[in-house]
C-alpha positions in Angstrom: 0.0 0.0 0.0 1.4 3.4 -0.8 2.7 5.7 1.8 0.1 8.5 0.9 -3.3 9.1 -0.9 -4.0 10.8 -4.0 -6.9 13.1 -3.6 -6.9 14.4 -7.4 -7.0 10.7 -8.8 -9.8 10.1 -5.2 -12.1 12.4 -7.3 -11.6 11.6 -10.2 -12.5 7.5 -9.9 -15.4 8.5 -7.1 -17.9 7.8 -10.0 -20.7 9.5 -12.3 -22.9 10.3 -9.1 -19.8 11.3 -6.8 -18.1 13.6 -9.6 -21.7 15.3 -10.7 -22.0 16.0 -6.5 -18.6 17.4 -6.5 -19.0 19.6 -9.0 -22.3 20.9 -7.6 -20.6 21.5 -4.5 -17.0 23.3 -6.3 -19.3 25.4 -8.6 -21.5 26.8 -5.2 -18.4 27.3 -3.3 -16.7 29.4 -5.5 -20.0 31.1 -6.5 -20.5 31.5 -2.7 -16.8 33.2 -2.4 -17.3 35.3 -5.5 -20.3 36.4 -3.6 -19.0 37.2 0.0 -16.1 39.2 -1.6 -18.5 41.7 -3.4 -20.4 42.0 -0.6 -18.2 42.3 1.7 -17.0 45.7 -0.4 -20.3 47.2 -1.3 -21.6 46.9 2.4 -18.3 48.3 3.8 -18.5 51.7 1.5 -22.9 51.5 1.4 -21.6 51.9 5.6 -18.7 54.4 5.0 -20.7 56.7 2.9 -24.0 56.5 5.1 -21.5 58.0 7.6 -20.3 60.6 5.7 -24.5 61.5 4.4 -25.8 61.6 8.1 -22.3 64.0 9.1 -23.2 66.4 6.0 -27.0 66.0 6.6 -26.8 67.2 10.4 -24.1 69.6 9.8 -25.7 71.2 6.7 -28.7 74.2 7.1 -30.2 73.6 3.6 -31.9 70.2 1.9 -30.8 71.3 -1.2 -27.1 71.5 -0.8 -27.3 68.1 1.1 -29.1 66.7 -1.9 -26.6 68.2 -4.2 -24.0 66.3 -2.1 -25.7 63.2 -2.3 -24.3 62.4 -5.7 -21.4 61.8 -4.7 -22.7 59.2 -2.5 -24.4 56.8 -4.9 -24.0 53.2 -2.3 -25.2 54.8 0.7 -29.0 53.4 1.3 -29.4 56.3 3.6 -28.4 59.1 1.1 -30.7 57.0 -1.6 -33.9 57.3 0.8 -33.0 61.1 1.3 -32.9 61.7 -2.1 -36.5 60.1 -2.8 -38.3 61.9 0.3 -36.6 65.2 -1.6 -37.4 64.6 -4.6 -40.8 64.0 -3.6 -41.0 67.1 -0.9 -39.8 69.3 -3.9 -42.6 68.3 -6.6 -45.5 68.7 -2.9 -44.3 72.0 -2.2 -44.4 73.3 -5.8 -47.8 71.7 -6.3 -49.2 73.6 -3.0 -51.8 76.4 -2.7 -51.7 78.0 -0.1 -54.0 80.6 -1.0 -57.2 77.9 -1.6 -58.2 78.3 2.1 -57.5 77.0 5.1 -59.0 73.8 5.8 -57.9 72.6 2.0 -54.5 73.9 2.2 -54.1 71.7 5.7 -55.7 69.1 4.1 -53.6 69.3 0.8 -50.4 69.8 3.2 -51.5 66.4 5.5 -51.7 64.5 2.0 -48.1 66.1 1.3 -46.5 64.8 4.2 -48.2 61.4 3.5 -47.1 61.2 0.2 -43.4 62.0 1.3 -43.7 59.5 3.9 -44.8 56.7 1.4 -41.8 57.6 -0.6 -38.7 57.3 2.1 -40.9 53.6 2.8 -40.8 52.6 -0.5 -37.0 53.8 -1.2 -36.3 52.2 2.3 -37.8 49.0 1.1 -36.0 48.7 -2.7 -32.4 49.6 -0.9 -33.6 46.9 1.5 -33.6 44.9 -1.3 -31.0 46.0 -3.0 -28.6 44.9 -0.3 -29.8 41.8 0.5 -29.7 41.1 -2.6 -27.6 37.3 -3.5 -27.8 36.7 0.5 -30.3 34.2 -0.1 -27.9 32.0 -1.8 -25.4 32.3 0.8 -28.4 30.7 3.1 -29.3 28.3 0.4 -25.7 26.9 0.2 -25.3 26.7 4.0 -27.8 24.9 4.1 -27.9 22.4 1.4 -24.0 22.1 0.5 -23.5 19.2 3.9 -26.9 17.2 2.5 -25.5 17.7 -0.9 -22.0 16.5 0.3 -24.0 13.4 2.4 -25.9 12.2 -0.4 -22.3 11.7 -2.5 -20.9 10.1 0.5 -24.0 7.6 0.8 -24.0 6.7 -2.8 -20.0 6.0 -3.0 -20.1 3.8 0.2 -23.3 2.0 -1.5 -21.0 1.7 -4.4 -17.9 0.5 -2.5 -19.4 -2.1 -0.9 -20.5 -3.4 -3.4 -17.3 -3.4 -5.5 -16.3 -5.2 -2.7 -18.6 -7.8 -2.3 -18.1 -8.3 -5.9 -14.6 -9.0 -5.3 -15.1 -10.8 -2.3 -12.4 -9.8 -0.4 -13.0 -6.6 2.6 -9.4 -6.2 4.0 -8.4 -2.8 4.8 -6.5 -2.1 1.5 -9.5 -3.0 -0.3 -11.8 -1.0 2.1 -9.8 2.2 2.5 -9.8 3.6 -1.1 -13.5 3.8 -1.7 -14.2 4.5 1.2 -12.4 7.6 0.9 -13.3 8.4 -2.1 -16.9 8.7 -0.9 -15.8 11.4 2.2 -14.6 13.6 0.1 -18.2 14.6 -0.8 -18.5 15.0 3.0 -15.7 17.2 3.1 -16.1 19.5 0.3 -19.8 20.2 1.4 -18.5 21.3 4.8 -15.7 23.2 2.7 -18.9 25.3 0.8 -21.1 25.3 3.8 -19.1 27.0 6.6 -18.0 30.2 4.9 -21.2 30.7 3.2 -23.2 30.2 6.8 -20.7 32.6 8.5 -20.7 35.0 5.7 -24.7 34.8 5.5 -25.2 35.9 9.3 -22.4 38.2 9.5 -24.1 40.0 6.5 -27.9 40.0 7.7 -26.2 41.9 10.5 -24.8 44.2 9.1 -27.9 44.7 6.9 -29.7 44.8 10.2 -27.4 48.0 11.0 -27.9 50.0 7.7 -32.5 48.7 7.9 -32.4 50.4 11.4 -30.0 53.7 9.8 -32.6 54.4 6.8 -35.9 53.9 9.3 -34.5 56.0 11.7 -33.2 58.9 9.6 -36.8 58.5 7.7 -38.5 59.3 11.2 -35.9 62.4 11.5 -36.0 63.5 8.3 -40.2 63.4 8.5 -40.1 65.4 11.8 -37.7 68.1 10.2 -40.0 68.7 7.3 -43.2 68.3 9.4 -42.0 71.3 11.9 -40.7 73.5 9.1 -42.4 72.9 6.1 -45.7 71.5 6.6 -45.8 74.1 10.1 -50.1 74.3 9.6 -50.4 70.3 10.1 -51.7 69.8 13.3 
């Protein structure tokens, strides 16, 4: 028996059903890296430049300078659900009448803040989106990749046994090799498993993070407006 085992030619002779697995499993895993590296980048600046928004937005006087600013933000969910509740603030202010009487233009200004509100929700909601976007798969794999990696472990040790009762002979030289052939399919679907499950909660929490940034600047952001430009709401 050779000193040492040659995983390479171990995949390769695992079988139809063992190589399809493993190849299932190789393709998720490095579609599961390819994902936590990107998203590991665009949820590091989306955080940096949400930083930098809520420091201009509480430092600056005027909505329209922070909005200007706000393009050169283009990641940051929070600066995104700004520039929706502006862009919507600007076209209810242009559109109000102040002069149609009193009761209408509190009622027109009530449907104005509404209207703004809906629109930070709904840009809340698509950045939402936005970043969890491709999680899902990281959950998928986690979860999947050690069944996957079983079911090629079950079917090579159904195989190798009965290569060896064919044979008749089931001395550990004869055992070993298909034997270990079939783990391999248990160890490359804990290979794609673990980093995808560590990468899928670390992200959700920093998801978490930015969800509770946007909701909270959209309940600042709606109290600004409400005390300064909707000032006949009551």
């Amino acid at each position: 028996m050779n000193g040492s085992l040659n995983y390479l030619e171990l995949v390769t002779h695992g079988g139809p059903i063992v190589t399809a697995v493993l190849l299932i499993l190789v393709l998720s895993s490095v579609a599961s890296w390819t994902i936590i590296f990107r998203k590991v980048l665009h949820l590091r600046k989306a955080q940096q430049e949400s930083v930098r928004f809520l420091e201009t937005f509480w430092r600056s006087k005027r909505l329209d300078a922070i909005y200007a600013a706000t393009e050169e933000l283009p990641v940051s969910p929070v600066a995104q659900v700004f520039r929706a509740g502006y862009v919507e603030l600007s076209k209810v202010t242009q559109a109000h009448q102040p002069a149609a009487g009193e009761d209408t233009a509190m009622q027109d200004q009530l449907g104005g803040f509404e209207n703004v509100e809906r629109s930070l929700a709904r840009a809340a909601n698509a950045e939402l989106t936005a970043l969890e976007m491709q999680i899902p798969f990281l959950g998928t794999t986690a979860a999947a990749a050690p069944f996957v990696g079983l079911f090629g472990t079950v079917w090579g040790i159904m195989g190798a046994f009965r290569d060896i009762y064919a044979a008749g002979n089931a001395n550990l030289a004869t055992v070993a090799r298909p034997i270990s052939e079939a783990l391999i399919a248990t160890a490359v679907g804990l290979f794609a498993a673990i980093p995808a499950l560590v990468a899928f909660n670390a992200f959700n929490s920093r998801i978490r993070v930015l969800d509770n940034e946007m909701r909270n600047f959209s309940s600042d952001f709606l109290n600004i407006i409400k005390r300064h430009v909707f000032k006949k709401v009551t």
